[in-house]
N, C-alpha and C positions, 0 to 999 in steps of 0.2 A: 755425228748422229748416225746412228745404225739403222742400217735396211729396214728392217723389224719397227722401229722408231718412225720409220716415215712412211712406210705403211699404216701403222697405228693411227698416226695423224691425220693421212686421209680417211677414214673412216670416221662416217657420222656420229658413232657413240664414243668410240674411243680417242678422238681428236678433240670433241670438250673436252672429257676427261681428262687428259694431257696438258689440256690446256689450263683448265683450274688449277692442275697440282702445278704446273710450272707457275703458276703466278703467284702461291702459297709459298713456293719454296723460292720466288725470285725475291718476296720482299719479310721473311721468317727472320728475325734472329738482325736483319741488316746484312742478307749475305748478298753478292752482286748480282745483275742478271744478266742474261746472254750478252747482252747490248752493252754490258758495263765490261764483262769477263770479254769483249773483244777489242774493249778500247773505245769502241764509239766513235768509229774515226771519223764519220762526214753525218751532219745532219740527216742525209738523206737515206740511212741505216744499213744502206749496201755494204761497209764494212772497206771500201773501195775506193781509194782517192782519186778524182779525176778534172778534168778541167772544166771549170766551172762553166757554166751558160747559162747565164744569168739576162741574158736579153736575146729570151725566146716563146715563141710561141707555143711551142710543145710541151705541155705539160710534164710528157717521160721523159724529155733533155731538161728539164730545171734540175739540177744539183747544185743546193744553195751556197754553199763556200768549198775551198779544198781544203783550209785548215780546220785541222782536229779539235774536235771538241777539247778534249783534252787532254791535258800535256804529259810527260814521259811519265810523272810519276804522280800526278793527280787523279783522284779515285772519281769513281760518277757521285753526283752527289742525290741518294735517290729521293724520295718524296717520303712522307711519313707514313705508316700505315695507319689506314682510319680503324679507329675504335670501333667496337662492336656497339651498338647502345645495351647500357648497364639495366642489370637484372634486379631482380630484390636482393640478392646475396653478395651487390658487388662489392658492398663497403666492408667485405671480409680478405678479397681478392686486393695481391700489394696496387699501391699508386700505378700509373700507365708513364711511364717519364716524358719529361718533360722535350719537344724537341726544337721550340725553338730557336736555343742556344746555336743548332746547327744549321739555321736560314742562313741564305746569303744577305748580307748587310749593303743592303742598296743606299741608303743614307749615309753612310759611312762611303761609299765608293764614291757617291759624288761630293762629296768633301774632301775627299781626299785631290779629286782631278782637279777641284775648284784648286784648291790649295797651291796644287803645280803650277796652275797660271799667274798665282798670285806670288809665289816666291820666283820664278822667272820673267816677271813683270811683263808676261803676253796678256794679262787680265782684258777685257775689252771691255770699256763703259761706254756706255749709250746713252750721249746726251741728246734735251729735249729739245730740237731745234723745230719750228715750224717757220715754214718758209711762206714769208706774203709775196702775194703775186702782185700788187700792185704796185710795192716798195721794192722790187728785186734790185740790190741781192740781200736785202736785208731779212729780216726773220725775227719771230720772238722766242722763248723759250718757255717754261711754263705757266709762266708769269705773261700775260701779253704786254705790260708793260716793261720788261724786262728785253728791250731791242739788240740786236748781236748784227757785225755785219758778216755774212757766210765768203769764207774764200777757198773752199775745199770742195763746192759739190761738182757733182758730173756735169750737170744740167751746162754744159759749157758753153750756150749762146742762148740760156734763159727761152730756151723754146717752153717750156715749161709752164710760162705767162703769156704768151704767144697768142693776140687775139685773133690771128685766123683758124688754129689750135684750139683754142678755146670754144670760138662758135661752133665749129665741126662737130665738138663735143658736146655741146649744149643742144645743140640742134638733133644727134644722131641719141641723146639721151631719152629726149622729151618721143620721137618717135618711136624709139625702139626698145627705152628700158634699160634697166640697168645691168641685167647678164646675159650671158651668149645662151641660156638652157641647155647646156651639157656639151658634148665634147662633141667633136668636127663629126666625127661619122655618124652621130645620134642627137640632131637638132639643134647642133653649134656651128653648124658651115651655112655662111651666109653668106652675101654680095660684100660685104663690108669686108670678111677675109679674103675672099674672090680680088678684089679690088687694089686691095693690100699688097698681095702678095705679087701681084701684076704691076705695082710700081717698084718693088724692090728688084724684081726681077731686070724691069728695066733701067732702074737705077745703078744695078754693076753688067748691065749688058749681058746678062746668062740667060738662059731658056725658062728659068724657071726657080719660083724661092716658097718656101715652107714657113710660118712663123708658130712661133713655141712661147711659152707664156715668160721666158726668159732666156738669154744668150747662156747662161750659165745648163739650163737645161738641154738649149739646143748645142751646144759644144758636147755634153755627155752625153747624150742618145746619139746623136752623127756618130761620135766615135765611137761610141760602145756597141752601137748595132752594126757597122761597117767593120769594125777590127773583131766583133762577134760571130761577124759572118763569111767574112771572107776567108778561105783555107790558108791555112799557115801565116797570118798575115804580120806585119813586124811594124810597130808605128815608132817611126824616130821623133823625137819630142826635145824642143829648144828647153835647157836647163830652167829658164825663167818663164816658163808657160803658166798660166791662167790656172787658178787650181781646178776653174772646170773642164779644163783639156783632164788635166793629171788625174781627175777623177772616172771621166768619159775611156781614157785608158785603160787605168785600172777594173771599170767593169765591164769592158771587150776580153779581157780575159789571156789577149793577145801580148804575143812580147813586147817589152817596150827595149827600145835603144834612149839615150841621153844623149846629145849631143851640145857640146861648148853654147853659150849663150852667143847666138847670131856669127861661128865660126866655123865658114863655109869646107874651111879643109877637113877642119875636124868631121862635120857630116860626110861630107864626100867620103874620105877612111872609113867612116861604118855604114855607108851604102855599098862602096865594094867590096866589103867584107862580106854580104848576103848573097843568096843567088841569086841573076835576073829574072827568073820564073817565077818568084816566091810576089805576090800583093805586099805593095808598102805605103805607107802615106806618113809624108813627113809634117809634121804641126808646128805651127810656127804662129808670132803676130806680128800685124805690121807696127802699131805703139805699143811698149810694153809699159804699162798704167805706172809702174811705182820706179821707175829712172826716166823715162819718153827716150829711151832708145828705137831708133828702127829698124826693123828687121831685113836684112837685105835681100829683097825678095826677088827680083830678078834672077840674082846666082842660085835662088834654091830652084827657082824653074827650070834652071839651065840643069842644073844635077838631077831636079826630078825625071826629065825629058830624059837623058842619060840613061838611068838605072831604072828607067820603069816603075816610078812613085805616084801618087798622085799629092795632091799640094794642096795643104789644108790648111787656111791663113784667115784667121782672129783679126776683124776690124774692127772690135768693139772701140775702142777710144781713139778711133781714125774713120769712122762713117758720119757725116756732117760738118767735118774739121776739113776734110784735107780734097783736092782735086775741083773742078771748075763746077761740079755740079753737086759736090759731097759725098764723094760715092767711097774716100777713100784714100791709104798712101798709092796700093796699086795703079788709082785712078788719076792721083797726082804725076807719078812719076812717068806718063803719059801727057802730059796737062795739055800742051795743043791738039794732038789729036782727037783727044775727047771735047774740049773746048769746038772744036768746028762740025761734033758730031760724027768722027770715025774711029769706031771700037774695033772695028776687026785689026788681026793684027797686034793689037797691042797686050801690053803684059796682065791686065786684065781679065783679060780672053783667053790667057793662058794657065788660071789661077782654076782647079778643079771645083771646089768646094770654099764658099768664102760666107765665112759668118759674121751675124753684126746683131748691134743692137739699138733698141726704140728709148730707152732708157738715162741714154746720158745725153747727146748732141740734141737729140729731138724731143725728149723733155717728155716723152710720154711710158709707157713701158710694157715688156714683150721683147723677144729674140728669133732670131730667122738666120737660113742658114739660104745660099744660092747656088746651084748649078745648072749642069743636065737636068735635062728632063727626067730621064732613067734614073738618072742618082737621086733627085731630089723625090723623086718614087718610091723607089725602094728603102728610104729613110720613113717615108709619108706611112707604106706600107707595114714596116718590121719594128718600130723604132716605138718600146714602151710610154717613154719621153712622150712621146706624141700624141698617141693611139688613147689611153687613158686616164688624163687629165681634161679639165672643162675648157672650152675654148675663152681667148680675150676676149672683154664686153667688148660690145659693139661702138662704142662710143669709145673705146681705146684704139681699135684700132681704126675709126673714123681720123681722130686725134694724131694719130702718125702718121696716115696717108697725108693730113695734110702738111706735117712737120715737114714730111720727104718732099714733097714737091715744091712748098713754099723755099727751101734750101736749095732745091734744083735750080732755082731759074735767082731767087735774092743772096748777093754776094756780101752783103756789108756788113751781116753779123761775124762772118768767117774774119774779112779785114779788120775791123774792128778788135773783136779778141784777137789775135795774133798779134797786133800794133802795141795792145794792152797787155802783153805778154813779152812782148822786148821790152816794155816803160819798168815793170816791174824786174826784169831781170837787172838793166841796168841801173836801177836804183839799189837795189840789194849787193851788186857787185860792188859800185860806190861803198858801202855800207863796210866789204869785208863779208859780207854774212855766205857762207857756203854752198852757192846751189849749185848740184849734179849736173856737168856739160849735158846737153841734148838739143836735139834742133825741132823738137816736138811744142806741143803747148802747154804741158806738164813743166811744175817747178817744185822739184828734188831739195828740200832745204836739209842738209846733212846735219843730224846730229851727234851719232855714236852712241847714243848710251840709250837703252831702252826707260831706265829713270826721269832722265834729263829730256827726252824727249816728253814725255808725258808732261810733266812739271811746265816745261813750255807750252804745246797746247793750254793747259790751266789755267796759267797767266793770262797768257792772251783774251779768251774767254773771259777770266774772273775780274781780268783789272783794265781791260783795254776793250772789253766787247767786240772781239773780234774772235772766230770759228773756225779755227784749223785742225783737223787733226792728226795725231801723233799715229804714226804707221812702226807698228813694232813686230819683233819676230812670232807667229811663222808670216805672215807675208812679205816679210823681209827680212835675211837673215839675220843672227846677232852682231852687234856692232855693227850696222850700218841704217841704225834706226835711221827717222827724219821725219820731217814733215812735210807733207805734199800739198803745194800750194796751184788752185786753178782760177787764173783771171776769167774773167766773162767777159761782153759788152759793155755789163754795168757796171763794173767796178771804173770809175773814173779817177782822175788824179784826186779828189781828195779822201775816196776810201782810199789810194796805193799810200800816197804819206804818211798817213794815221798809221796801214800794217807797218810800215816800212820802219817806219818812228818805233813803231811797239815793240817790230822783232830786234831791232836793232840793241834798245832797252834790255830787254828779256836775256839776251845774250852777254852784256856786260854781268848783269845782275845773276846769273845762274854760272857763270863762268867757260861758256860753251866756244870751242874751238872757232874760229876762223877760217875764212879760207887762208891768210897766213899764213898761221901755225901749221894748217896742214898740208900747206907746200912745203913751209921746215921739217916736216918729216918726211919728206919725200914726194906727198899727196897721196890720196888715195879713192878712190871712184871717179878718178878725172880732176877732181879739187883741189886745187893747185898746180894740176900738170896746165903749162902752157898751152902747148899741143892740143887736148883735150878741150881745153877753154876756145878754140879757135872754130869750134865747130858752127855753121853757117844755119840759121834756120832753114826750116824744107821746103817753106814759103818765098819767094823772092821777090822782091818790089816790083819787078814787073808783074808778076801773078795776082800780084796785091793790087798793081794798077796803080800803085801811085809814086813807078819810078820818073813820070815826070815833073810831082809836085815835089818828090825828093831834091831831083834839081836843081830848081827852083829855089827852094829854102837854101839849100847847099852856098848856092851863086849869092844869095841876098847873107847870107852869112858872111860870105869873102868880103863882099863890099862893104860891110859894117866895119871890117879891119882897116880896110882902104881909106873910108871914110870918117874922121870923127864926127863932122856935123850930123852923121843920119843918126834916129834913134836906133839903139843898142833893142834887139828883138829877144827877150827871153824865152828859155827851156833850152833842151838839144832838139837834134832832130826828128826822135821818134815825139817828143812831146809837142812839136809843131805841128806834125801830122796827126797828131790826136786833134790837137785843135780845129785841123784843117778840116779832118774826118766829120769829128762831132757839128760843125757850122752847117756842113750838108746834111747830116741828116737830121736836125732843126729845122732847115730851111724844107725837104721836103716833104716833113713832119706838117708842117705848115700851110704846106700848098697843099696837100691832100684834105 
């Protein structure tokens, strides 16, 4: 543009003028305009690529993506120009053509995406499962006569039906109604988050916790507004991270590193590859949901402490499972310290940033993130995630305060599932049937084939009323579908024979590998490796408390050898101590 040109522009008469005829001659004939003749490279029309900042407050720092609108050799595609309205003489003037041969076909795009999912068998159906709370873990489908027994959900100690859970919520509904009236800083911060967030806080021993209407949100806003804000920041991210780490990532803007799935050397290598000046924070989880591998989180504290990181560690499917009060593997892997009530010191306390959620263990729903004070501030303060969305009803998070405390102080639904979690592994191992080494409470039932896995789920569901479902690519890569099976409380020995019976069935009848077979090829995710198989749960009969009724069963087993007059005591031993389990808590079912 010429001196003369921008002159022109600023002037009141001749800068319309300019500007009508530029709009005459941008959309005349179909020839391009400035915006198109420059490529159109950023939404934000600057013409100027730059790093996006997308979680911010500033209006003049939002530039909404760095990628181009459009690609090397794709033209803008501009709008039609509006007809003039017709005169009495128009129907002498030719036709106006027609343009909407040249829309973009939005019906056609998503058939086509639909399509992909459905020739790469990621398709996801969504069956109709409702869950009775007084029947747990059963459930009906659309039909209420139509009973299924559920062995897939999160809800993993049936807090969910939970009648002190329950009143909290009945009782905080009737006083207070059924929504928070808008978001925390405009008439949604009550006593009831106040309250909440001061048991969480003291539930992982931090200063201080934040909660978010889901772990999935509060995983992306911590990261997106920390790795958005901090100068040069570098977040190193475990290969099998949560996709709302991967996404919380991606919109901080900041670099990401990959590092090996829970391989400490490997991280180590690309933490001192950075410089120690540069903000880093490594993300990691302690269960990863779809194998139950554990993270090893001690050696990432020891490298964060090292290289100057801070340590950002996903408890979502290890808060209410794991540690003497549920707070955790962190919390676990401390267990007597925290058991006699001393945090300080321990790797807990060493953990910067520790996210969880209300959702699975405690049967209600909502995500929270705990630190500092400062840190859990400055999330509180900057973090969209947060800031503007409506706050959890009151009666929700009534409902998890009392999940978390009831789990703080009653250990028997953790023993319980866990006991119910070795009955079913060694029944399935008996069986042949392939499940994913781990010492978590997740069960990995391997099947390879994203087809054959679905067709299994089906079966079970269609011909066995039992609810599992089929985990296929992307939350898990190709070839290593399976099905992810989670004991509860309630599932007792005669829902585990029924599955055990049915998957057994399923897998003769569809032709599905073996643990076996997939040791004769060598093994692969651990199944059929020995080694692999030897892995020890994270739980330990003492922790469980019932390494003396272990014992006990042990001894009276010898002596049935010794002896033939005694009677012969059926089941092994984790099915004795179900027994043993379930009589007490009859018996103080009873007394109460």
């Amino acid at each position: 543009m010429s001196n003369l040109q921008v002159l022109a522009r600023r002037c009141p008469v001749m800068g319309k003028a300019m500007a009508v005829q530029s709009s005459r001659i941008g959309h005349a004939a179909g020839l391009p305009t400035v915006a198109a003749k420059a490529g159109m490279a950023t939404f934000s029309g600057n013409g100027r690529a730059g790093k996006a900042k997308m979680h911010t407050s500033r209006a003049h720092e939002a530039q909404a993506v760095d990628t181009p609108l459009f690609g090397g050799r794709e033209k803008a595609q501009l709008p039609p120009r509006i007809p003039a309205k017709p005169h009495a003489h128009a129907a002498t003037r030719p036709a106006v053509a027609d343009t909407r041969a040249g829309k973009f076909d939005y019906e056609g795009f998503y058939h086509c995406e639909l399509d992909k999912k459905h020739k790469d068998k990621s398709y996801r159906y969504f069956n109709n499962i409702n869950r009775l709370a007084k029947e747990f873990p059963r459930a009906h489908r659309a039909d209420k006569e139509d009973r299924v027994t559920v062995w897939c959900a999160n809800d993993y100690l049936g807090m969910g039906r939970n009648p002190h859970v329950l009143k909290a919520m009945h009782e905080t509904l009737d006083e207070y109604g059924a929504g928070a009236g808008g978001t925390r800083n405009i008439s949604g911060h009550n006593k009831h988050a106040v309250e909440l967030e001061a048991t969480i806080a003291k539930l992982h021993a931090q200063e201080s916790a934040l909660v978010f209407s889901s772990c999935y949100v509060a995983n992306d806003a911590c990261l997106a507004t920390l790795g958005s804000k901090m100068p040069d920041c570098v977040i190193l991210s475990d290969s099998l991270n949560h996709a709302s780490m991967i996404q919380g990532i991606r919109h901080s803007g900041a670099r990401k590193i990959i590092f090996k799935h829970n391989d400490v050397q490997d991280l180590e290598e690309k933490l001192a590859a950075l410089p120690l000046h540069i903000p880093k924070i490594i993300a990691f989880e302690s269960v990863y949901s779809m194998c139950g591998s554990i993270g090893p989180i001690e050696e990432i504290c020891d490298l964060a402490a090292k290289y100057g990181a801070l340590t950002f560690l996903d408890e979502v499917h290890a808060v209410g499972m794991y540690g003497p009060h549920g707070a955790g593997v962190a919390e676990h892997l401390d267990f007597e310290a925290h058991a006699q009530g001393k945090p300080r010191g321990t790797l807990m306390e060493r953990i910067d940033i520790i996210t969880g959620t209300l959702g699975k263990a405690y049967g209600c729903v909502g995500g929270y993130i705990a630190g500092s004070n400062k840190l859990v501030d400055t999330v509180r303060s900057l973090a969209p995630g947060f800031i503007f969305t409506t706050s959890l009803p009151p009666a929700v998070m009534a409902g998890a305060r009392a999940a978390i405390e009831y789990q703080m102080e009653f250990h028997g639904d953790r023993r319980l599932q866990h006991l119910h979690t070795r009955a079913v592994k060694e029944a399935l191992s008996e069986r042949d049937i392939p499940v994913i080494p781990n010492p978590s409470h997740i069960l990995p039932v391997l099947v390879g084939n994203a087809e054959l896995a679905k067709q299994a789920s089906d079966k079970l569901l269609q011909e066995h009323g039992i609810y599992v479902q089929s985990i296929n690519y992307p939350t898990v890569p190709v070839g290593q579908e399976r099905l992810r099976i989670t004991p509860t409380p309630g599932h007792t020995k005669e829902y585990r024979d029924e599955l055990v019976n049915a998957v057994d069935s399923i897998w003769r009848d569809l032709g599905i590998k073996r643990t076996s077979q997939w040791a004769a090829e060598g093994g692969f995710l651990g199944v059929g490796d020995p080694v692999a198989a030897a892995q020890e749960p994270l739980w330990t009969d003492e922790q469980l408390g019932i390494a003396e009724a272990a014992r006990t069963i042990l001894q009276a087993a010898e002596a049935e050898k010794q002896d033939s007059s005694r009677p012969v005591l059926t089941g092994g031993l984790t099915e004795r101590l179900l027994e043993r389990e379930m009589k007490g808590l009859r018996s103080a079912s009873v007394a109460a």
